[in-house]
N, C-alpha and C positions, 0 to 999 in steps of 0.2 A: 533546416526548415523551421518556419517559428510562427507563431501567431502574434497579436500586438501584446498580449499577455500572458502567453504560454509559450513554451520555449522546445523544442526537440532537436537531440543531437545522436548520433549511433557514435562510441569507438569502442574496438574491442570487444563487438559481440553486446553491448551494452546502450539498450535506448534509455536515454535520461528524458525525462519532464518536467519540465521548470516554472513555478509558476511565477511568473514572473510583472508584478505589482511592489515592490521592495517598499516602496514611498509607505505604500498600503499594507503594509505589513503582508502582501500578498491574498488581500482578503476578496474573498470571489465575485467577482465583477463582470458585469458584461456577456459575453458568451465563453467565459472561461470554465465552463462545466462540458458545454456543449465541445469547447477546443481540445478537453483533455481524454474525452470519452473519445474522440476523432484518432486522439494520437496512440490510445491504447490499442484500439482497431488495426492501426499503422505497422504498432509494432509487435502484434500477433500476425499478422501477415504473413512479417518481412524474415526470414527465412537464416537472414545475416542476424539478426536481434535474438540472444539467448536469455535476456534478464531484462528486466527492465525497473529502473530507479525514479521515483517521485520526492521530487525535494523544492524548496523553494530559493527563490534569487535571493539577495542582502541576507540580511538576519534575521529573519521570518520564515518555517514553513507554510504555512499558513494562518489567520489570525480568524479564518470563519466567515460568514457574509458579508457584506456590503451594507451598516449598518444605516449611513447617509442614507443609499436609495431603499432601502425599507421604511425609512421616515418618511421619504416622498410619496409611496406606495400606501401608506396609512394616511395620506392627508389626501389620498385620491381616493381612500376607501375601496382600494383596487387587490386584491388576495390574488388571481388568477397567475399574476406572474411568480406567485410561492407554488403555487401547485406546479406549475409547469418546471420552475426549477426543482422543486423534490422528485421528479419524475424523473427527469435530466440527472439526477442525484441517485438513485435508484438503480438507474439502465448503469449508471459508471461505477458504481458499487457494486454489480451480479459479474459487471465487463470484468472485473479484476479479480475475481472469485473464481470464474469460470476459464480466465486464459489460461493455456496452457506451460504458459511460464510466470516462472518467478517473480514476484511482486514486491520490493521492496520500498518504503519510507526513507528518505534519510530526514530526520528531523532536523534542521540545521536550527533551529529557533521556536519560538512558540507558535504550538497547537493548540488553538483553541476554536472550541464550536465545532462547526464544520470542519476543519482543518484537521481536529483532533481523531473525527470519525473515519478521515480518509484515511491519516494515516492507521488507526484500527485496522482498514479493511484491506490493507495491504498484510500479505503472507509474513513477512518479516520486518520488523523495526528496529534501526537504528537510529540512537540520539547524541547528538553534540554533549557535552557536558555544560553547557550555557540552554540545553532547551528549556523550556517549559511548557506545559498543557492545561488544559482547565475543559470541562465538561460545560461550559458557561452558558450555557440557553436559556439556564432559569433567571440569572442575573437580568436578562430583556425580557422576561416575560414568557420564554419559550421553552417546548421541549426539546430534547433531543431531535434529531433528525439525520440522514445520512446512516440511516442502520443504527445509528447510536447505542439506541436499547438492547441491539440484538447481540451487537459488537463487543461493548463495554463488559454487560452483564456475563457473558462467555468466558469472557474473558479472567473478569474480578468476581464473579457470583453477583448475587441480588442485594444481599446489605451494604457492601461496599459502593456498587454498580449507585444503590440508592443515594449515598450519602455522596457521592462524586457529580452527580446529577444535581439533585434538591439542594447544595449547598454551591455548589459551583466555583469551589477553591480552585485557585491556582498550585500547581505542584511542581518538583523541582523531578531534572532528570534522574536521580539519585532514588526518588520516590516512584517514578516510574517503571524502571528498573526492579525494585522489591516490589511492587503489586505484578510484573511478567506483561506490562505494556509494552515495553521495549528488550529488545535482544540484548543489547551490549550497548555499551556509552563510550564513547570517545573524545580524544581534546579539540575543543574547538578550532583552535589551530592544526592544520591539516586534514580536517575533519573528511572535505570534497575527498582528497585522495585515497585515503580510508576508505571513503566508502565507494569508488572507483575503484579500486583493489580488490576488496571482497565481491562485490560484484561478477568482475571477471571472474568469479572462482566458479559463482552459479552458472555464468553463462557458458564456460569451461565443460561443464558437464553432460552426463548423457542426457540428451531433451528429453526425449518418450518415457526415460525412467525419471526426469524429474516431474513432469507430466501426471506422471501416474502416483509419483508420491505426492503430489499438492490436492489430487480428487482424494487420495486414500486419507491425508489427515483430517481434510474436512470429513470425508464418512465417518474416520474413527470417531470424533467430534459431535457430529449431531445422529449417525448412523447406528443401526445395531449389530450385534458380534459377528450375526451371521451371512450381514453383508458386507463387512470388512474383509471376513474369511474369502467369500466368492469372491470380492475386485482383486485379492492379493492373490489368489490362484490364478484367474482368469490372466492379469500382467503381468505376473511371473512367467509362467509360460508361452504367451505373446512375447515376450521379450527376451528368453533364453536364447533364442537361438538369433538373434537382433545381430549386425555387424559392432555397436556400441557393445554388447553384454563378450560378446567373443574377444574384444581388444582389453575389454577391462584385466578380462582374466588372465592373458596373454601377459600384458603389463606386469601380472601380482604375482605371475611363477618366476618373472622374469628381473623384478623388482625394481619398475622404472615407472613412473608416472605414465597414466594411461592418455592417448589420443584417441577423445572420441568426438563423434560428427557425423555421425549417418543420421540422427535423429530420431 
């Protein structure tokens, strides 16, 4: 299934998202925020879908808005279609926080702007060894957007978060990497399959226990001790006696990789 600028494919337990504008360095255009918030929906549904990967077509993950029709939109003196897209921005940054599966980036290219914040708000990141990123908003005039502040800063703290912001360099995957924006980096060449591999490993796993550890990190994260305590009781228990927690152990006395799939 595909949209004119967004791309969705399932194998292997794995729905991919493509954004796909390549000309455009894949920069968000049109109703491409609206197409990929649709496909997140899709593939929390879908029952076959364990993981799900956001990467973009050509050599681009994404390059941030569409800075042509923002020119157009300043000479029409017209804001209302920014509000409407940070909204649209908003709902698809809480969609990927809150589904119950795994969230990966693959950066195949530069992140930047907007581009840079989605892949933040994705659970895990992986980047090509040719990516690069840039917090660039301030370079047009703009703040951050797409959670930026909230994302960045979490992530790198507040001096760093500042100076990635107000200065708006561009950074190498290498540099990503040492500040804990990205998981691991890999060779551009093969990169797809890379990260089609790993992939499969998330979507390989027990759902409801991964489930429960994607709410639990975020709790630990912005939550306090003694409601990490209570979610890890509460799940553990719900999930002891699970058909997935019975096979796992089954597997580890037996010492054979586990088949789980009850969910």
């Amino acid at each position: 299934m595909s949209d004119a600028h967004v791309l969705y494919a399932v194998a292997d337990r794995v729905a991919t998202i493509t954004l796909n504008r390549p000309r455009m360095l894949n920069a968000l255009g049109g109703s491409m925020r609206e197409d990929i918030l649709a496909r997140l929906y899709e593939a929390e549904q879908d029952a076959g879908v364990g993981c799900v990967v956001i990467t973009g077509a050509g050599d681009a993950f994404c390059a941030g808005g569409d800075i042509a029709n923002m020119i157009q939109l300043q000479i029409e003196n017209d804001a209302e279609p920014i509000r409407h897209r940070m909204q649209v921005a908003g709902r698809l940054i809480v969609r990927i926080r809150r589904m119950s599966k795994p969230v990966i980036a693959a950066v195949n290219g530069v992140a930047a702007g907007a581009g840079l914040n989605l892949a933040l708000a994705c659970d895990v990141r992986y980047a090509a060894d040719r990516a690069r990123f840039a917090a660039s908003f301030v370079r047009i005039g703009l703040v951050p957007d797409w959670a930026g502040h909230y994302l960045l800063t979490r992530l790198v703290g507040t001096g760093r978060a500042m100076e990635l912001m107000m200065l708006g360099d561009r950074f190498d995957a290498a540099e990503a990497l040492r500040l804990g924006l990205v998981n691991q980096i890999f060779l551009h060449t093969g990169f797809r399959d890379a990260i089609q591999a790993i992939a499969a490993r998330y979507a390989a796993g027990p759902a409801a226990a991964l489930a429960a550890i994607k709410r639990g990190v975020y709790l630990g994260a912005s939550g306090s001790l003694d409601d990490t305590l209570a979610h890890e009781e509460a799940v553990q228990c719900a999930l002891f006696l699970s058909d997935d927690a019975r096979e796992g152990m089954r597997a580890f006395i037996e010492k054979r990789p586990p088949r789980f799939g009850s969910g």
